[in-house]
N, CA, C and O of each residue as an XYZ file, in Angstrom:
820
protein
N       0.846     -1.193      0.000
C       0.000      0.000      0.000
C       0.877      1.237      0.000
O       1.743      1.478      0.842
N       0.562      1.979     -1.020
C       1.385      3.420     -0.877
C       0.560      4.571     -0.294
O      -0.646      4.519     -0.537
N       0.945      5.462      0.338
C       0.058      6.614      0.687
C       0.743      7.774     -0.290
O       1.895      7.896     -0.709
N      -0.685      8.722     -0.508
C      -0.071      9.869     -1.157
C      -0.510     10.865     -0.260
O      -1.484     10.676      0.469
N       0.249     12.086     -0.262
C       0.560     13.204      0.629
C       1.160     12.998      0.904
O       1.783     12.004      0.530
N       1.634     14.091      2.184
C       2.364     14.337      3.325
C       2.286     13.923      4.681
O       3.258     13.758      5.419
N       1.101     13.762      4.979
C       0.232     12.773      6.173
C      -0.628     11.725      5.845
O      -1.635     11.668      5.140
N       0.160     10.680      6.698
C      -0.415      9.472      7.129
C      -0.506      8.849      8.300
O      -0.123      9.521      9.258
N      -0.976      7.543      8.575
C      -0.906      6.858      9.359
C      -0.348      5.634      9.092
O      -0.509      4.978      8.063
N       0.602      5.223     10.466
C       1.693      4.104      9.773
C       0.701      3.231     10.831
O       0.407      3.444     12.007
N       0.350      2.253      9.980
C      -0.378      0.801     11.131
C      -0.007     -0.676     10.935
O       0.119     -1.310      9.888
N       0.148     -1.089     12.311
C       0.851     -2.226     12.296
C       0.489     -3.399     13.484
O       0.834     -3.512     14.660
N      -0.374     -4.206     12.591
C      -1.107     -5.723     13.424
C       0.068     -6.417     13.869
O       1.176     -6.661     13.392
N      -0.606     -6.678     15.058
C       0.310     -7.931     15.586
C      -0.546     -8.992     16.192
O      -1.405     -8.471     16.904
N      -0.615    -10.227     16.166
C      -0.918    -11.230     16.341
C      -0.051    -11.966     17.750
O       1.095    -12.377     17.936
N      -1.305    -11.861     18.571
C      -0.489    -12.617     19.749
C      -1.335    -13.673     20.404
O      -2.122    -13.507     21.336
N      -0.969    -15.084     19.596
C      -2.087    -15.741     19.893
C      -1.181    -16.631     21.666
O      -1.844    -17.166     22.554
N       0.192    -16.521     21.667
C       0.716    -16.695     23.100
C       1.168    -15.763     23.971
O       2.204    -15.576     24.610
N       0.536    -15.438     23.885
C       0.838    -13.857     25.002
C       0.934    -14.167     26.254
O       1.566    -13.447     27.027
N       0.416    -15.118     26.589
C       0.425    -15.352     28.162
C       1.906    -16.145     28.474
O       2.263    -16.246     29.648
N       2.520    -16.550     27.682
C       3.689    -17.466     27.433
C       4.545    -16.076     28.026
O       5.076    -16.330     29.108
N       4.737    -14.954     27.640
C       5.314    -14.120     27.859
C       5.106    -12.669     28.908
O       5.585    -11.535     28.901
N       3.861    -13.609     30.003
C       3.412    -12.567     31.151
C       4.425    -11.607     31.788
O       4.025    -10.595     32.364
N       6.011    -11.969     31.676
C       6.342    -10.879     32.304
C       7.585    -10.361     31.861
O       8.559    -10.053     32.548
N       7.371    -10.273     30.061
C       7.867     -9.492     29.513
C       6.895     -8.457     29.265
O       5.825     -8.397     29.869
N       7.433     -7.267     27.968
C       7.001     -6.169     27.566
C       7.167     -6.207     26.191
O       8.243     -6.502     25.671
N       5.896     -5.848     25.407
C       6.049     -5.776     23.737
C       6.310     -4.144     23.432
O       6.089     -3.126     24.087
N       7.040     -4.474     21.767
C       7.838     -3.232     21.608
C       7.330     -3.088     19.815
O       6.998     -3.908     18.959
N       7.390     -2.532     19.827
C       7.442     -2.222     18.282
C       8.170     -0.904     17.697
O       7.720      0.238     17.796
N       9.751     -1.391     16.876
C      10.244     -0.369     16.603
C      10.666      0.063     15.170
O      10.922     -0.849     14.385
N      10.753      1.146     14.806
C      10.417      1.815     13.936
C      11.944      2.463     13.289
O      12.445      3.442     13.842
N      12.558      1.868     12.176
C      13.131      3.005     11.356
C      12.678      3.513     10.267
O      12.237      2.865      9.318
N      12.793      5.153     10.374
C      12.040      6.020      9.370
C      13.572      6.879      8.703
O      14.628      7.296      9.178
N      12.985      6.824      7.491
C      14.387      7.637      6.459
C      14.376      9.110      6.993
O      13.690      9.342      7.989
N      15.132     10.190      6.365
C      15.243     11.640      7.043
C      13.819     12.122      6.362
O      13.184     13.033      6.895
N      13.436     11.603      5.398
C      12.185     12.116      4.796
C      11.301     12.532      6.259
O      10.946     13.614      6.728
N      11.199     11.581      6.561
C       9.844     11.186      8.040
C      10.026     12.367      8.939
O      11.063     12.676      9.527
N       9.046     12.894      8.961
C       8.755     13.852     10.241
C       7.863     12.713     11.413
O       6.852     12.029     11.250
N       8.624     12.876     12.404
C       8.029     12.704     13.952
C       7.946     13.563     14.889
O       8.891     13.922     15.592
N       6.525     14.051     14.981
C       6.318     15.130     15.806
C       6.121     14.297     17.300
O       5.787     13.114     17.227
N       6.327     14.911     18.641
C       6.402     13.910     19.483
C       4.934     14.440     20.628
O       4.318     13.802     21.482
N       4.783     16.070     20.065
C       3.739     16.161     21.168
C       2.222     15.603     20.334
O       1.085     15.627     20.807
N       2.664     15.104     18.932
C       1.270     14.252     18.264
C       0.989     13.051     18.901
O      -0.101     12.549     19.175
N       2.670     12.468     19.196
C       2.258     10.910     19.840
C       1.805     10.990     20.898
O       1.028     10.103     21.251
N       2.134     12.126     21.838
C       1.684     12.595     23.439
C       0.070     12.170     23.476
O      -0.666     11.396     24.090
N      -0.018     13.360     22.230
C      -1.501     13.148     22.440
C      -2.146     12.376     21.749
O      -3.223     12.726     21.267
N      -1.462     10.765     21.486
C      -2.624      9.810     21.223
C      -2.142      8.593     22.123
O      -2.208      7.390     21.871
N      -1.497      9.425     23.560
C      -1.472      8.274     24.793
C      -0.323      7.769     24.367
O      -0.112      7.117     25.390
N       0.726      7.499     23.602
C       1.711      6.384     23.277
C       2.813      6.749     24.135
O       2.726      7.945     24.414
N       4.019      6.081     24.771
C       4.658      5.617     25.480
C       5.938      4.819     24.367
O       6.128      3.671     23.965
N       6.540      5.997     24.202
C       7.581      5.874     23.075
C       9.142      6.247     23.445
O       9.509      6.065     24.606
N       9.593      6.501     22.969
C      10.869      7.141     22.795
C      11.318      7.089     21.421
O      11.136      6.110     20.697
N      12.057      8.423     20.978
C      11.911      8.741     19.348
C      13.775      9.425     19.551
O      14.191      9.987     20.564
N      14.578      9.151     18.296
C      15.915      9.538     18.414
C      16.078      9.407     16.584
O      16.045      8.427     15.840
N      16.256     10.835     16.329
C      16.440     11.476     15.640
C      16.338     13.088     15.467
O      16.406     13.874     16.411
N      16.143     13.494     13.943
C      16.025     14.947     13.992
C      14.640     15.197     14.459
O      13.670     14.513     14.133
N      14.617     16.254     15.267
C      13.153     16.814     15.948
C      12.899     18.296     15.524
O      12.352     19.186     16.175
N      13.345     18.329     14.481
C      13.283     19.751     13.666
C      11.843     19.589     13.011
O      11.897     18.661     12.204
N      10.922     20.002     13.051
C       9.780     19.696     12.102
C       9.545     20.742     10.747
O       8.721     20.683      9.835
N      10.579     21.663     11.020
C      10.203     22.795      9.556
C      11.219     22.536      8.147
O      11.075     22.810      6.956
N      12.440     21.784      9.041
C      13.354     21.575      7.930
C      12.706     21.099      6.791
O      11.700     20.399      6.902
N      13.161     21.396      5.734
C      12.742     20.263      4.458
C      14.071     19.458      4.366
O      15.099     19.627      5.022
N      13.777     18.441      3.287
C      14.721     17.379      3.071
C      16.204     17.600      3.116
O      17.103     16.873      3.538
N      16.228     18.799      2.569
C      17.652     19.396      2.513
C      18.578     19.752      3.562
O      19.793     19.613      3.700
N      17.315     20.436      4.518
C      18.471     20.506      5.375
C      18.418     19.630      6.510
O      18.342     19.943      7.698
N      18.449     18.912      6.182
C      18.586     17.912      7.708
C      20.067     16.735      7.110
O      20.416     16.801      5.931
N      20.649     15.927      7.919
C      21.768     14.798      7.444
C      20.858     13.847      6.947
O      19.697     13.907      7.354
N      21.211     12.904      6.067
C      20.105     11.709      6.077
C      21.102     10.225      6.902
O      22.024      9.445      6.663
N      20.266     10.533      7.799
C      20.393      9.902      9.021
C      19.014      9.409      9.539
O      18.090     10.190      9.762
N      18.943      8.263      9.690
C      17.675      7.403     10.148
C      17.533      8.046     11.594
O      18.337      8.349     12.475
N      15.716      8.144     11.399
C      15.185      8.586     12.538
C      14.696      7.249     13.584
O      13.580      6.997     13.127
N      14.862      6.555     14.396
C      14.514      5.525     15.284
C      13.015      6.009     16.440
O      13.102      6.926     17.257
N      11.971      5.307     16.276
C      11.350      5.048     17.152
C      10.885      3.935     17.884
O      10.797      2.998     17.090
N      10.448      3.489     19.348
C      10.465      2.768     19.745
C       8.950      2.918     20.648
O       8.679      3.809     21.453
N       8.008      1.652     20.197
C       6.793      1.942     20.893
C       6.047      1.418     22.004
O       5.164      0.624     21.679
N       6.151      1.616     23.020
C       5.655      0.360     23.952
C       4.574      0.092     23.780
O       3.719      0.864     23.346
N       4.417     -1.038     24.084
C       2.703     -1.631     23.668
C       2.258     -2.421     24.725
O       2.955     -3.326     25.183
N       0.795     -2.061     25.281
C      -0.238     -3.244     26.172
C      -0.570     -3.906     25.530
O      -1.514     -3.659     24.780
N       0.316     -5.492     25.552
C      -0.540     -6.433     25.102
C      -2.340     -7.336     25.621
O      -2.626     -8.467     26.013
N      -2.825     -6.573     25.447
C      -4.409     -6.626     26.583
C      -5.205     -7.478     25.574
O      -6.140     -8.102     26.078
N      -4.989     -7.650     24.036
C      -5.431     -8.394     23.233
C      -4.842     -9.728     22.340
O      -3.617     -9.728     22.465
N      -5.196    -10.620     21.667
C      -4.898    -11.434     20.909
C      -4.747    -10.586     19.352
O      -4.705    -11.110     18.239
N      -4.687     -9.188     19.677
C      -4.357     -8.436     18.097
C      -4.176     -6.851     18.558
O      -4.998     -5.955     18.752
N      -3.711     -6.870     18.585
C      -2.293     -5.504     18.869
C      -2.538     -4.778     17.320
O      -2.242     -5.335     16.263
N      -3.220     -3.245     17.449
C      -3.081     -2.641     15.967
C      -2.092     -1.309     17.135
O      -2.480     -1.005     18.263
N      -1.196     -0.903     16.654
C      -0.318      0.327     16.608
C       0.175      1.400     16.123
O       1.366      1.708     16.161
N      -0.908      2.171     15.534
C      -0.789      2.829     14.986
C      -0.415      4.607     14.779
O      -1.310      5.390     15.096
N       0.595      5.035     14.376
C       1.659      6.001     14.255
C       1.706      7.443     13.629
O       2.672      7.350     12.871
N       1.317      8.467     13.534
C       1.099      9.777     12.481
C       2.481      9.651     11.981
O       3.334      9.279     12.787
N       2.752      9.855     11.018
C       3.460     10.588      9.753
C       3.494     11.387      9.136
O       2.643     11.532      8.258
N       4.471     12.239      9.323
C       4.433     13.359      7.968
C       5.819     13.722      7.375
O       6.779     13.682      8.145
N       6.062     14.152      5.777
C       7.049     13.516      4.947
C       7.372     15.394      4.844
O       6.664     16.375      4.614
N       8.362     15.239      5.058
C       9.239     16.781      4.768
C       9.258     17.089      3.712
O       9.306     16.072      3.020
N       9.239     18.541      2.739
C       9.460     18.872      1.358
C      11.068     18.376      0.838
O      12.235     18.571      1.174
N      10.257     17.567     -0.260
C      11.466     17.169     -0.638
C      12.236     18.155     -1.685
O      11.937     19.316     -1.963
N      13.334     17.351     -2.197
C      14.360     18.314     -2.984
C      13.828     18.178     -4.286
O      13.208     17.192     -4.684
N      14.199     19.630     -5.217
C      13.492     19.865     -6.369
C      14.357     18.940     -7.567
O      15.490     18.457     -7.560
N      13.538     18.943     -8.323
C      13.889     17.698     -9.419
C      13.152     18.133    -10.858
O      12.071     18.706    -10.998
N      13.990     17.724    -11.770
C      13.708     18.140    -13.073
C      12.323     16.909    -13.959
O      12.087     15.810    -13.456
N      11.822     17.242    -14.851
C      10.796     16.762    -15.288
C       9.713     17.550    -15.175
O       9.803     18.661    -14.653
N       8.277     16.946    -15.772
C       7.138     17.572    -15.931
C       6.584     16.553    -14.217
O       7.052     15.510    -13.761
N       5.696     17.253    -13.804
C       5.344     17.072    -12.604
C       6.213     15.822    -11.977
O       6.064     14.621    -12.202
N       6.944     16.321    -11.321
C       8.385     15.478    -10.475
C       7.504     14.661     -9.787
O       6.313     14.886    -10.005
N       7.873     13.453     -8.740
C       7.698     13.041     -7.313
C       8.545     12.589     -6.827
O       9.548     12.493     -7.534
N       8.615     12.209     -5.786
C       9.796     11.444     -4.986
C       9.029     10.249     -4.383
O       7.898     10.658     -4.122
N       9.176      8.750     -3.999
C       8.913      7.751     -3.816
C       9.863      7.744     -2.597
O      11.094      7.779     -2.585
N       8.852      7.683     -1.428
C      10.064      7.296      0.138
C       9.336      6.107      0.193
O       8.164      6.013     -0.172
N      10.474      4.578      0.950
C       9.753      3.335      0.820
C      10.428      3.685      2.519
O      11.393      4.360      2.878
N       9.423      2.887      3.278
C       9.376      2.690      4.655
C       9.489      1.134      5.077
O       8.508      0.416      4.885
N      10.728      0.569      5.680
C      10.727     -0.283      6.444
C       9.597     -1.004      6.967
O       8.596     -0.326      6.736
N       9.311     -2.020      7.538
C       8.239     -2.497      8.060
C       9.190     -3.024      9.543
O      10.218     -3.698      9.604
N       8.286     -2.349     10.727
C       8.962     -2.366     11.934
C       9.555     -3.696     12.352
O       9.707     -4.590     11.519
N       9.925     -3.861     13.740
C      10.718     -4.992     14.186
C       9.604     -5.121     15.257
O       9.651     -4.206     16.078
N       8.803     -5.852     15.421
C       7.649     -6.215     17.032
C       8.246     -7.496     17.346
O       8.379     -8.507     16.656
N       8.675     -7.151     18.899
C       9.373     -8.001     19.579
C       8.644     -8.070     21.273
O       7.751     -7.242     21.454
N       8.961     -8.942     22.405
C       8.958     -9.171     23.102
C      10.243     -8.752     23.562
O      11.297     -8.937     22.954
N      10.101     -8.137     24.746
C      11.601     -7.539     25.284
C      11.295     -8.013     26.898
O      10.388     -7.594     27.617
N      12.489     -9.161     27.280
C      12.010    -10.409     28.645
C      13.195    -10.007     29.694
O      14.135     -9.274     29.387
N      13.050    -10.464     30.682
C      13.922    -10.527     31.360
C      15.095    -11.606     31.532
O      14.840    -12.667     30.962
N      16.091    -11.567     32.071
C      17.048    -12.664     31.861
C      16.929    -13.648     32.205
O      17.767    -14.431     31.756
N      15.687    -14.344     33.344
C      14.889    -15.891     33.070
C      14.795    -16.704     31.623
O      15.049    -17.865     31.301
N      14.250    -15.397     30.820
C      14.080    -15.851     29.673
C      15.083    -16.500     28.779
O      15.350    -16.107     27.643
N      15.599    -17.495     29.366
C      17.259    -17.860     28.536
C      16.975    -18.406     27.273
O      18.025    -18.405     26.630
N      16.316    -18.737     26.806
C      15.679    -19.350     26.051
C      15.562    -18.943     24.253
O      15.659    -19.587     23.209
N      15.292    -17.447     24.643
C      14.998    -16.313     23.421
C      16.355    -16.429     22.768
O      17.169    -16.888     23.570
N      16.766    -16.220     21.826
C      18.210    -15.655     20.936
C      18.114    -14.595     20.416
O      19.134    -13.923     20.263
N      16.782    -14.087     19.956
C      16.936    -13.012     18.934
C      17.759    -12.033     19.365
O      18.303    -11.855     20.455
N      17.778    -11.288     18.133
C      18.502     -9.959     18.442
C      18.193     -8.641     17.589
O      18.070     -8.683     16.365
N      18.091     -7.591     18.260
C      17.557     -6.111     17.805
C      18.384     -5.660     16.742
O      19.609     -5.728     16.840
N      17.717     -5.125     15.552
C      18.784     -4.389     14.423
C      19.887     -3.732     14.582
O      19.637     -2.529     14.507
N      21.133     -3.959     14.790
C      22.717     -4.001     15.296
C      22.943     -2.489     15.156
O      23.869     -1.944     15.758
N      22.065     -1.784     14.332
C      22.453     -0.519     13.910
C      21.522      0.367     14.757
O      21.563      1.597     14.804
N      20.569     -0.546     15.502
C      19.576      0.848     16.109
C      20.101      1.286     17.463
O      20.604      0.605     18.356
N      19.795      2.943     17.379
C      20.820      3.269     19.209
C      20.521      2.317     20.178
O      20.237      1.133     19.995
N      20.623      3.038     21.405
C      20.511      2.476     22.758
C      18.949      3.009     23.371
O      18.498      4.131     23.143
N      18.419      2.209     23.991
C      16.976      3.299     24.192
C      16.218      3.148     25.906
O      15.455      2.203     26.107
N      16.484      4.035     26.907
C      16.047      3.914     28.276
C      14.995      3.042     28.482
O      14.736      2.458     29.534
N      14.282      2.966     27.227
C      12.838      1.513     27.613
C      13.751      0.004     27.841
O      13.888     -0.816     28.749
N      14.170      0.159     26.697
C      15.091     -0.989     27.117
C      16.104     -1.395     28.222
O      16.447     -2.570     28.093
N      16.628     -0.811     29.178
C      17.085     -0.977     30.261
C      17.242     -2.572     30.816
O      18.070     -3.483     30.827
N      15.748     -2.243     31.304
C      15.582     -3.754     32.690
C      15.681     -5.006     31.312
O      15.530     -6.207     31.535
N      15.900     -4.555     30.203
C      15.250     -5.974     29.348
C      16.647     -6.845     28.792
O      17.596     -6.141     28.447
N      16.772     -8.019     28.715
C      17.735     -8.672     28.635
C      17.725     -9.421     27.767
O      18.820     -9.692     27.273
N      16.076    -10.300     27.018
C      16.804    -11.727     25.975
C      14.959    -10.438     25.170
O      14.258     -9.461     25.431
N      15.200    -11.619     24.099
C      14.129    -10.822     22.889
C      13.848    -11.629     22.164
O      14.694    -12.460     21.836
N      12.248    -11.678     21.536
C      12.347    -12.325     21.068
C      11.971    -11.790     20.102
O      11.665    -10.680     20.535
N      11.691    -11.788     18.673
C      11.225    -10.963     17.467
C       9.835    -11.624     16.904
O       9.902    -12.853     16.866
N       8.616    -11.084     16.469
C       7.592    -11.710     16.362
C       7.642    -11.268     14.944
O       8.040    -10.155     14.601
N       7.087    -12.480     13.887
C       7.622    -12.867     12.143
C       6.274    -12.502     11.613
O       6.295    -12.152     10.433
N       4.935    -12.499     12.283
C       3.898    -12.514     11.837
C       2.928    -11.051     11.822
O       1.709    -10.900     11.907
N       3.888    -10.217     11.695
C       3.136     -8.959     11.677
C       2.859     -8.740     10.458
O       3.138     -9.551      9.575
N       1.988     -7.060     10.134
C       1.576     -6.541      9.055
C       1.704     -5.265      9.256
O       1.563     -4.816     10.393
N       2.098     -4.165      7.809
C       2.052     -2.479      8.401
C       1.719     -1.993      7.340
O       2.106     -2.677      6.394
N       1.340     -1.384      7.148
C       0.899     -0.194      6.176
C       0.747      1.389      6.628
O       0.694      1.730      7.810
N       0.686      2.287      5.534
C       1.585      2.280      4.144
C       3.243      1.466      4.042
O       3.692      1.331      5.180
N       3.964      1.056      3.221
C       4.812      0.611      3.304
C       5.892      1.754      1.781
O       6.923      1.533      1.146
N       4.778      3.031      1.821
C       5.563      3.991      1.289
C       4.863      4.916      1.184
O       3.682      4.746      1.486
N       5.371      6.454      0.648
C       4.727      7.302      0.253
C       5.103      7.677     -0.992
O       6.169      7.156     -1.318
N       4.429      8.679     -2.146
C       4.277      9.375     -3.255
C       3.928     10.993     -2.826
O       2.823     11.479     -2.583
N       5.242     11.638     -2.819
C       4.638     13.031     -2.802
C       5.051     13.662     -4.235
O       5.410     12.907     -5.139
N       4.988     15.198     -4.440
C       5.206     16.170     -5.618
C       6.095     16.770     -4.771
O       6.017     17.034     -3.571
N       7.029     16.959     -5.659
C       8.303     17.671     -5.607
C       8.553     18.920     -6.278
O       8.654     18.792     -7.498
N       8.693     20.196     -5.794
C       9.199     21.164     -7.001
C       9.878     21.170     -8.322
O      10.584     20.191     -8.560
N       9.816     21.817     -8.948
C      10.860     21.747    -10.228
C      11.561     22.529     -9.973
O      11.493     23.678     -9.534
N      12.759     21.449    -10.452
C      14.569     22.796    -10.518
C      14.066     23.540    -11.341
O      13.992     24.672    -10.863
N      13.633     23.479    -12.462
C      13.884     24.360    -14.004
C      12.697     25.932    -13.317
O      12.467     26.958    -13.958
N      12.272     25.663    -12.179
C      11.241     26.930    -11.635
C      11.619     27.373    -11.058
O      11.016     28.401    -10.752
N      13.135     27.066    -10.217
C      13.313     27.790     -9.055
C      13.671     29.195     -9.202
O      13.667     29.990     -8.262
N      13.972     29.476    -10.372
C      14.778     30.405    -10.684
C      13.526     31.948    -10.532
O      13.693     33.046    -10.001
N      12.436     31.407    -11.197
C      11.046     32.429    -11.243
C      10.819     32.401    -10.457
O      10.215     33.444    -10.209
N      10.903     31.452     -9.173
C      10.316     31.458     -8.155
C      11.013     32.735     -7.282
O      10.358     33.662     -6.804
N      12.230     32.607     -7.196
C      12.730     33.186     -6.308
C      12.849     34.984     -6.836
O      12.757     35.983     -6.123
N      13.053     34.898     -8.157
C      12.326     36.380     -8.906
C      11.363     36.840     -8.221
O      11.477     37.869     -7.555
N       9.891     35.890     -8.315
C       8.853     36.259     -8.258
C       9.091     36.812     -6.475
O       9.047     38.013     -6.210
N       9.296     35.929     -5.564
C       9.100     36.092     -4.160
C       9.933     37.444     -4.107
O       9.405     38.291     -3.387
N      11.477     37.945     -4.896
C      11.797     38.877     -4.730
C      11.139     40.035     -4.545
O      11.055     40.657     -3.487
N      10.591     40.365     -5.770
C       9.592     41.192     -6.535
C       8.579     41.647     -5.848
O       8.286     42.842     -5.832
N       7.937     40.736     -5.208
C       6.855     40.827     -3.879
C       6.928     41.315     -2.768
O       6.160     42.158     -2.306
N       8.243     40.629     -2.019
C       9.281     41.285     -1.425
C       9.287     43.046     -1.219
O       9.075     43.729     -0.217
N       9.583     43.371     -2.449
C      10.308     44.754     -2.671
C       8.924     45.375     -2.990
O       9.113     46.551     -2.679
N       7.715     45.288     -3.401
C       6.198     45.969     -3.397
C       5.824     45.684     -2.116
O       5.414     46.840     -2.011
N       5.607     45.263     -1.149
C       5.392     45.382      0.108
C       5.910     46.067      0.683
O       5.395     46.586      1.673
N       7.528     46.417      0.151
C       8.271     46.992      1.433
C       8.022     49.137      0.589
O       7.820     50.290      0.972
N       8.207     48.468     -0.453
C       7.038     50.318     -1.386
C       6.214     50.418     -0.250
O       6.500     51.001      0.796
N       4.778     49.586     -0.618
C       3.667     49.824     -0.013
C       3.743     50.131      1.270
O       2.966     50.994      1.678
N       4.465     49.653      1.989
C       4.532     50.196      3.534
C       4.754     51.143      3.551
O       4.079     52.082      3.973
N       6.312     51.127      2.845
C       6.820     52.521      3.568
C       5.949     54.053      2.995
O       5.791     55.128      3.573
N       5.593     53.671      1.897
C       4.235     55.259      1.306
C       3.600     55.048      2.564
O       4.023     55.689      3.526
N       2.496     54.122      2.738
C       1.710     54.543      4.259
C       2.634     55.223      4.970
O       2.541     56.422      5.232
N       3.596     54.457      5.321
C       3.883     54.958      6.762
C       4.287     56.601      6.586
O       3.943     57.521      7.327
N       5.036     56.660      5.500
C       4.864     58.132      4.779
C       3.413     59.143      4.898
O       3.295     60.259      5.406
N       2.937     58.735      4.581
C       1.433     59.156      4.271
C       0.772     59.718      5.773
O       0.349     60.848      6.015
N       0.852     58.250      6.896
C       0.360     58.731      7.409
C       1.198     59.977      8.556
O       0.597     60.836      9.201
N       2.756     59.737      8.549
C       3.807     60.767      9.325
C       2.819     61.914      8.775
O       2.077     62.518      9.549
N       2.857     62.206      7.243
C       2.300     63.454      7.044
C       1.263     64.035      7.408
O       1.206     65.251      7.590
N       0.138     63.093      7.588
C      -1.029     63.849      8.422
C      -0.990     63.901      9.630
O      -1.815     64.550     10.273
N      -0.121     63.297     10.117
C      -0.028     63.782     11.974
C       0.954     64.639     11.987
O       0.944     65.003     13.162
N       1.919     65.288     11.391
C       2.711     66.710     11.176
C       1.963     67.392     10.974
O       2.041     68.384     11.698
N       0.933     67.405     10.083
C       0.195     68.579      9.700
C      -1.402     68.980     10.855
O      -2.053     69.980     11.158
N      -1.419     67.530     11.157
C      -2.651     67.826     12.436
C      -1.815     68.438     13.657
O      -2.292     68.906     14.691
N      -0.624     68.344     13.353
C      -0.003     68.960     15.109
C       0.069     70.288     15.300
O       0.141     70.608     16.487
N       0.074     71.158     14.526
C      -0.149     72.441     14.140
C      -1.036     73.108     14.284
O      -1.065     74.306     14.563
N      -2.099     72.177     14.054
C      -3.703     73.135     14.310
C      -4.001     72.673     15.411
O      -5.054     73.164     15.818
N      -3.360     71.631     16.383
C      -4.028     71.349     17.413
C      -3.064     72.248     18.822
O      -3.198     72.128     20.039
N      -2.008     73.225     17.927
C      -1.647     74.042     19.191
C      -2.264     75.438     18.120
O      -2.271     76.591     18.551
């Protein structure tokens, strides 16, 4: 499934038909997003989630200016059901301008890692967390892991519109241009009106 825009929702089933096997661990579901991905964190606040997010937290940058450096999130989850949906806001930064008749850019998104994160009883587990993702304070008390194979997520990309190089050039004319008639237009008012309060100060002594 691809999404088009800039906002979405990233959702992701999990199937836990032994959950009780794992009463006193904690489920996780974690997330790498390209530099494209905006993660706003007071959005996740306010839909209750219990995360931790490590990357850029710039939300105005566009594509350009940020490093492309993977953004990591990490989601805790109540397993209270036999189907776990987790679902995430998204939004995709302006990307960089590109030549052609109506450009786009294609960002493809990972499909998360949902794991069980146990304590060291659990000798049992082997798995192991993507070697490349940081270190993350949820994880602390947790010691063996196990990785669950049977998930699902969607979108598993986006399609946005991209500027054209071959415009930038008018563009930035044009914004000039606009620019410099606003800063006319002001300054005549402000002209305009100095002059009638010079000339009202006179008759009012």
């Amino acid at each position: 499934m691809q999404a088009k825009g800039f906002h979405t929702t990233f959702s992701t089933n999990i199937p836990l038909h032994a959950r009780h096997e794992y009463a006193a661990c904690s489920l996780f579901v974690l997330h790498e997003f390209p530099a494209d991905i905006i993660i706003d964190s007071f959005e996740l606040d306010d839909h209750g989630l219990c995360f931790q997010f490590v990357g850029n937290t710039n939300l105005e940058l566009p594509t350009s200016g940020v490093a492309n450096e993977s953004g990591w999130l990490l989601v805790a989850v109540k397993p209270e059901t036999d189907l776990v949906v987790v679902d995430v806001p998204l939004h995709v930064r302006y990307g960089v301008p590109r030549e052609g008749h109506n450009p786009r850019h294609t960002i493809q998104l990972p499909p998360p890692t949902c794991f069980w994160a146990c304590p060291s009883s659990y000798r049992s587990l082997y798995s192991a967390l993507p070697f490349q993702s940081p270190k993350f304070h949820l994880l602390n008390s947790s010691a063996q892991f196990e990785i669950l194979q049977h998930t699902t997520s969607s979108p598993l990309s986006f399609d946005i519109p991209v500027g054209n190089i071959n415009h930038i050039l008018y563009i930035e004319l044009c914004t000039v241009t606009i620019t410099l008639l606003a800063f006319v237009y002001i300054a005549q008012h402000c002209w305009t009106i100095s002059k009638t309060l010079y000339s009202a100060h006179p008759k009012m002594q």
